[in-house]
LUMVOBA-850272 format. One record per residue (C-alpha): residue in three letters; x, y, z. Coordinates in steps of 0.1 Angstrom, whole numbers, plus 2048, in hexadecimal, padded with zeros to 3 digits. Layout:
// LUMVOBA-850272
AlaXYZ...
This chain:
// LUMVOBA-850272
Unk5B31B8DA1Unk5BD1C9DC4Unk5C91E8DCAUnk5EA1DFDCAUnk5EE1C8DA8Unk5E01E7D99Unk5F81FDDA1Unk6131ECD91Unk5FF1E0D73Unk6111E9D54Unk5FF205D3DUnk5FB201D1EUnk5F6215CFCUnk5E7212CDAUnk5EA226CB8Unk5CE23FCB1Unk5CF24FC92Unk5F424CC93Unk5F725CCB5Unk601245CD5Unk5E6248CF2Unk5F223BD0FUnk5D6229D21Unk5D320DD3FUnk5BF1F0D3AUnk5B61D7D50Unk59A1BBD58Unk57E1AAD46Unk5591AFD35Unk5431CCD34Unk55D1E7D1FUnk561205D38Unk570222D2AUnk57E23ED46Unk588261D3BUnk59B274D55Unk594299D60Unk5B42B4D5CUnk5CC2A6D75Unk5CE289D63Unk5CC263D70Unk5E624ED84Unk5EB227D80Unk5E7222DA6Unk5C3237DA9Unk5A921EDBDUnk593225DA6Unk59F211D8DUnk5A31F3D9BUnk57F1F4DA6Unk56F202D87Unk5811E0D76Unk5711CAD8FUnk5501D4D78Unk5621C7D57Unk57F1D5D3FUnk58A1F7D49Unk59C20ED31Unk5AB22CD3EUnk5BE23ED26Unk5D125CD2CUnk5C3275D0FUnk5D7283CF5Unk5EF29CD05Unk5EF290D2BUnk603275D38Unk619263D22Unk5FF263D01Unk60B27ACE4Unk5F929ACDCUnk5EF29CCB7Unk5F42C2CAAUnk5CF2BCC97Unk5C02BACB7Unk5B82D9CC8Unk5962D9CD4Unk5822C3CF0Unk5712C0CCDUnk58C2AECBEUnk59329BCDCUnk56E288CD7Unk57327CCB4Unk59726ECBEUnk58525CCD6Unk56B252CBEUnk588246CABUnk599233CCBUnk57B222CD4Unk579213CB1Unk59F20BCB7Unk5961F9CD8Unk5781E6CC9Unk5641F3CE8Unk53F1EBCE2Unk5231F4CFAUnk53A20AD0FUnk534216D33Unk544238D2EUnk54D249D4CUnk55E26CD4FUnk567283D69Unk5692ABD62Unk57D2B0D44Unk57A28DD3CUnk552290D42Unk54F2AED29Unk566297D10Unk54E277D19Unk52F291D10Unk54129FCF1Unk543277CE3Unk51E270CEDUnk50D28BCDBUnk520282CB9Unk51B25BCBFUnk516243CD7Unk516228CBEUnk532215CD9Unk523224CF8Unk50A212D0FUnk50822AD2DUnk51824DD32Unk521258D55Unk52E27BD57Unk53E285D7CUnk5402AAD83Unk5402B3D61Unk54D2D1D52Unk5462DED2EUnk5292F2D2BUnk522317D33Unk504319D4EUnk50233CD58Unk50235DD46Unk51E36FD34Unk529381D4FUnk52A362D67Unk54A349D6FUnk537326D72Unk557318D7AUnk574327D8FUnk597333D7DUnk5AF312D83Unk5C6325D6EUnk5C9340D89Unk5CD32CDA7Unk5E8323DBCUnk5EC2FDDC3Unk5DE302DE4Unk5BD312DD9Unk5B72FCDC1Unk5B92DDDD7Unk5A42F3DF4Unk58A2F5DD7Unk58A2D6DC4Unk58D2BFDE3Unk5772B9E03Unk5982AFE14Unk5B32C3E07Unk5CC2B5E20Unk5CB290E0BUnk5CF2A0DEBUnk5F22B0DF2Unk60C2A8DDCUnk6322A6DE2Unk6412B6DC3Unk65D2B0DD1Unk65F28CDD7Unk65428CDAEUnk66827ED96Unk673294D7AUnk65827BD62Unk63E281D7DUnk6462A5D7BUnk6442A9D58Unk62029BD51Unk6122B0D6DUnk6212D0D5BUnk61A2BFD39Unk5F42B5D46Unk5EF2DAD52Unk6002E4D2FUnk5E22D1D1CUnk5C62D9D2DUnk5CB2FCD25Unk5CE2F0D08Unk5A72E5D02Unk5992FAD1EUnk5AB318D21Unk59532CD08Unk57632AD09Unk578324D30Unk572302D37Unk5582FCD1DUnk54A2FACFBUnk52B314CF2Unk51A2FCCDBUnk51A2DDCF3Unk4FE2E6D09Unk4EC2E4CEEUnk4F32C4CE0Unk4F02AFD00Unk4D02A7CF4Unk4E0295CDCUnk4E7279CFCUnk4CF25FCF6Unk4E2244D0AUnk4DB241D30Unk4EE25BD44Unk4F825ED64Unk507282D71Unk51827DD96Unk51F297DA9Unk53A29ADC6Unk52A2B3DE0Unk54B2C8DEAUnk5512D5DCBUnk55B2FADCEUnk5662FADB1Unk5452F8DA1Unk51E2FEDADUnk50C2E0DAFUnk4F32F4D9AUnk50C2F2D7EUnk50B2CAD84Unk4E22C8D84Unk4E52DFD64Unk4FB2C6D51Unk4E42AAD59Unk4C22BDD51Unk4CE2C3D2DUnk4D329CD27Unk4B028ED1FUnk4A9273D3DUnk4CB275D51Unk4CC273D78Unk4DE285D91Unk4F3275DAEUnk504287DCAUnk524279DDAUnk529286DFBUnk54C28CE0AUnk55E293DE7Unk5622B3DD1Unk56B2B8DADUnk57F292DAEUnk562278DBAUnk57825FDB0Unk59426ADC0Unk586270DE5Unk56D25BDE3Unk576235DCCUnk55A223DD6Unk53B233DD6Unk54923EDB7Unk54D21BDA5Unk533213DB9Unk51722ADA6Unk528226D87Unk52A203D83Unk5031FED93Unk4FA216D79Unk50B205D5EUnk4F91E2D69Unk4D71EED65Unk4C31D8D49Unk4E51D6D3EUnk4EB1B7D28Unk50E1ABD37
């Protein structure tokens, strides 16, 4: 599928729990499950289209971004793992390549150390969702407190691509950017971006793991990365160059590319 069949592939949805989750789904094979980060995940992404060319790809938007309905149970990046638990069952994904970038990397990590019963492969990009440093130390700048501007100027290596014209936005596009924003604060407002028992559980990841790592984050250290990946028993650590806190953003292929060579080692597809 090219770049441009995917952008006007329809989306689908499925029933988890009772709740609708809104995902897209598209090619064939090796199940490959994508979890967004915060800003949520657009039909049209390249990424997509190439992480299919390396078999099925679900994409779902998570409970409370998008389109997919919020459940008032689910409160916690916590909660959000078991749902997924629950939605993989739904999907009758087996020997997942799991693949999450920042939020979606802490909620990929939150499934693994609870099972990974349907998981082959974990790969984690910039992920969030531990604390690293003391107390007294911010491991991961306030989004909350940013304008627009700063955020991009931290969380891109080319801030000038990542503009957005709000005001060429539909009133539906509008409304699950506020409603995406809405959530996130949601899960990650308090504690900060991260759960205090999860660091230690990552040991808990006995599946291969892969933790990339785009190189102009300023939102985060790169320390912060290497810590992520040091507390999952055997994982490796990847640098992508020329991308910040969205590697699969700024930087599609490389991205697939790692992911999906990762995914294919003494892999049995």
């Amino acid at each position: 599928m090219n770049v441009a069949e995917a952008a006007i592939a329809a989306d689908a949805s499925i029933s988890v729990n009772g709740a609708k989750l809104e995902l897209i789904d598209r090619g064939r094979g090796r199940p490959i499950l994508f979890l967004h980060p915060h800003i949520g995940i657009e039909p049209s992404a390249p990424v997509l289209a190439l992480l299919a060319d390396g078999g099925r790809l679900v994409a779902p938007s998570h409970p409370g971004f998008g389109r997919s309905e919020l459940p008032p149970t689910l409160t916690t990046v916590d909660d959000l793992a078991y749902f997924y638990l629950d939605a993989m069952e739904e999907l009758d994904l087996e020997q997942a390549l799991v693949v999450g970038v920042s939020l979606g990397a802490w909620i990929a990590a939150a499934i693994a150390v609870k099972s990974t019963a349907r998981m082959s492969r974990l790969v984690l990009a910039n992920p969030i969702g531990i604390k690293v440093g003391d107390r007294e130390s911010r491991d991961i700048l306030d989004v909350f407190a940013m304008t627009e501007s700063e955020f991009i100027d931290n969380a891109f290596a080319d801030s000038a691509a990542a503009q957005r014209d709000y005001g060429a936005m539909s009133e539906e596009e509008l409304r699950i950017v506020a409603r995406n924003r809405e959530t996130t604060a949601r899960f990650a407002w308090s504690p900060y971006m991260h759960d205090p028992k999860l660091k230690e559980r990552l040991h808990r990841i006995r599946i291969p793991t892969l933790v990339l790592w785009g190189t102009a984050d300023k939102l985060i250290d790169e320390s912060y990365g290497r810590a992520f990946c040091a507390a999952i028993p055997g994982a490796k650590f990847e640098a992508i160059e020329g991308a910040g806190h969205f590697p699969h953003l700024e930087r599609p292929k490389p991205f697939a590319a790692q992911a999906l060579a990762f995914a294919a080692l003494n892999s049995r597809y």
